[in-house]
C-alpha positions, 0 to 999 in steps of 0.5 A: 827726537832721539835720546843723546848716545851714552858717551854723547851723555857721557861727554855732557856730564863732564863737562858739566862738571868742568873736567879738563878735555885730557881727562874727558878723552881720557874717560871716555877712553876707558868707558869703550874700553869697557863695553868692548871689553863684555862683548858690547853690553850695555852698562846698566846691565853690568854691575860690580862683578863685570868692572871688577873683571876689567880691572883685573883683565887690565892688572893681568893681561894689560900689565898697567901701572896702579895709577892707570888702573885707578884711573879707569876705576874713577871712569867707570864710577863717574859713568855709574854714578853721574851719567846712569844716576845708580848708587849701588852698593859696590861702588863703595867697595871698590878696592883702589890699587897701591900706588909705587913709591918712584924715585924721580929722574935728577939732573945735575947742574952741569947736566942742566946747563949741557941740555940748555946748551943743546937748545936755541930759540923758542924751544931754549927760551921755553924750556929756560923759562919752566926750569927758573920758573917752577911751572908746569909744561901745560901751564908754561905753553898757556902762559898769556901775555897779560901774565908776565909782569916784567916790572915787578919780575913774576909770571902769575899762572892762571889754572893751574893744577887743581884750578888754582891760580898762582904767582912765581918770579920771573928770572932777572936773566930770561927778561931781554929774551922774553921781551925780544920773543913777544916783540916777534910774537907782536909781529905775528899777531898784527899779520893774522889780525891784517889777514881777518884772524888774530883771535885765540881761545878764552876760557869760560863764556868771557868769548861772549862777554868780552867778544873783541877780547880774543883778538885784544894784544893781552890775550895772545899767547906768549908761545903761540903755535907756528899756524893756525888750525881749526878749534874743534869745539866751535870750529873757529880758526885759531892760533893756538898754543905751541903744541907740547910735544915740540918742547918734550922732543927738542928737550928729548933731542937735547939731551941725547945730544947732550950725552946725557943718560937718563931715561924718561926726560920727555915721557914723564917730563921730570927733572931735578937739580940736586941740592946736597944742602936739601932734603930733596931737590929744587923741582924742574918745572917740568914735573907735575909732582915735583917737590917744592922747598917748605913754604914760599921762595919769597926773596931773591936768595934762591939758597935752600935751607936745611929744613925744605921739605915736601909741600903742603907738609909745612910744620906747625907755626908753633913748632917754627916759633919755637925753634926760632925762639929757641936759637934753632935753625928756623926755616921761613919759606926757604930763608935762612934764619942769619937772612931774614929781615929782624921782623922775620925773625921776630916770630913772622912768617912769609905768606904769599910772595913771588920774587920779594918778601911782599906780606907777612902775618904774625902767629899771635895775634894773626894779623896782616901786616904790608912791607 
């Protein structure tokens, strides 16, 4: 039996290594590029010098963005290093290109209702559910049905970016629509089962662990799509997901509609509501590298706080302990200080909620604390 293709290799290792198909496809993309690049030559006869001309073949002559270069530099390095096993001394070398500092695309308030207003149906519930909820387009269209909790009003999302899971609200507003869209999803669900279909993908092997639970009522897609089709990595007739390319064209069609004049809305899928009282923005939950308030928004107040700034960029608990002691404008996960509860403003901070101030921890000593 013959030796696996270098991209059948390729393709294995990825996988191995649990990489997301879009950037499976995406290396694998890069890699042909690559070899058609040097005439056909096989990579273990290039080294350095030959990605290094592609790079600067790709700079010069392609005119691509910093990061698309990057992106083909993480290719080629992962086709050396996991796939041919060869460590050579220029991979450590390699020079990345500067990434741009871009100014994201803002939408006004009355800019946002205007879109909204151009929508109907799944498309407008769709697109009202990431806006309120702060997720990702992706993360929105693979939303399960068993993640929506309408009693307490949160959406937990389920690998997100970087593989994490995480809870957001569920607007008070969008829950009758939300209940009336699964109700026809329900509808539809119970045709495909009478019709021998019904089943949907599962991550992982539970398929094999839980082999009646693709077809189960909680594993359905809150926006399946509107027919089936064959799932190309075992052949299984599906309903899958709604395609994302439905959302970014209605939301592209409603803004034209709209009259609004801003470029990049179902390209780049980013937009933001201005907060004149932040420092930058409340994300639309179309962007992937939106900023979110300082910390959590654990409450229902959705007022900003001066203090809001970039995630992951929170200040020191010493620091927000004595501004707070101080008299300062403390800032806790976006509550404003004359709102927060006495025992926030006691020296404790929000840690992990969704809609409500469900836990807190104290600075000194760190200890857990439920109300």
């Amino acid at each position: 039996m013959s030796p696996p293709k270098l991209l059948e290799q390729y393709r294995e290792r990825l996988r191995v290594k649990h990489y997301s198909l879009r950037t499976e496809d995406a290396y694998l993309h890069w890699v042909r590029r690559f070899i058609y690049f040097h005439g056909k030559r096989h990579p273990r006869e290039m080294g350095g010098p030959e990605v290094e001309a592609f790079l600067s073949h790709l700079a010069t002559e392609g005119r691509v963005a910093p990061s698309t270069q990057n992106q083909a530099l993480a290719a080629l390095l992962f086709l050396y290093r996991e796939v041919l096993q060869k460590q050579l001394p220029w991979m450590d070398g390699m020079v990345r290109a500067k990434r741009l500092a871009r100014v994201p695309v803002v939408l006004t308030e009355g800019e946002v209702r205007a879109l909204l207003g151009q929508l109907d149906g799944t498309r407008w519930l769709a697109t009202s559910l990431l806006y309120a909820t702060g997720m990702r387009l992706p993360e929105g269209l693979r939303l399960r049905v068993k993640d929506v909790d309408f009693e307490r009003r949160e959406i937990t999302v389920r690998d997100g970016k970087g593989g994490r899971d995480r809870r957001t609200m569920l607007p008070e507003r969008l829950l009758e629509p939300l209940r009336t869209h699964l109700e026809r999803v329900k509808v539809l669900h119970e045709r495909d089962l009478s019709e021998g279909f019904g089943d949907v993908y599962l991550p992982f092997a539970l398929a094999r662990k839980y082999p009646h639970a693709g077809r189960s009522w909680p594993w359905q897609y809150v926006f399946p799509s509107g027919s089936r089709s064959t799932d190309p990595l075992d052949g299984v007739i599906r309903r899958h997901h709604l395609d994302e390319k439905v959302i970014q064209r209605a939301v592209s069609e409603a803004a034209r509609k709209a009259g609004i004049a801003k470029t990049g809305l179902p390209a780049r899928a980013e937009a933001f509501v201005r907060n004149p009282c932040s420092r930058g923005r409340l994300r639309h939950p179309y962007g992937a590298g939106a900023a979110w308030p300082q910390g959590r928004l654990d409450h229902d107040d959705l007022r900003p706080c001066p203090e809001q700034g970039r995630a992951g960029r929170e200040k020191p608990a010493r620091f927000r302990q004595h501004r707070t002691a101080a008299g300062g404008a403390g800032c806790h996960g976006g509550v404003r200080r004359s709102d927060q509860p006495p025992v926030l403003r006691a020296g404790y901070r929000v840690m992990n909620g969704a809609a409500r101030v469900r836990s807190i921890t104290r600075f000194k000593p760190a200890r857990s604390v439920r109300i």
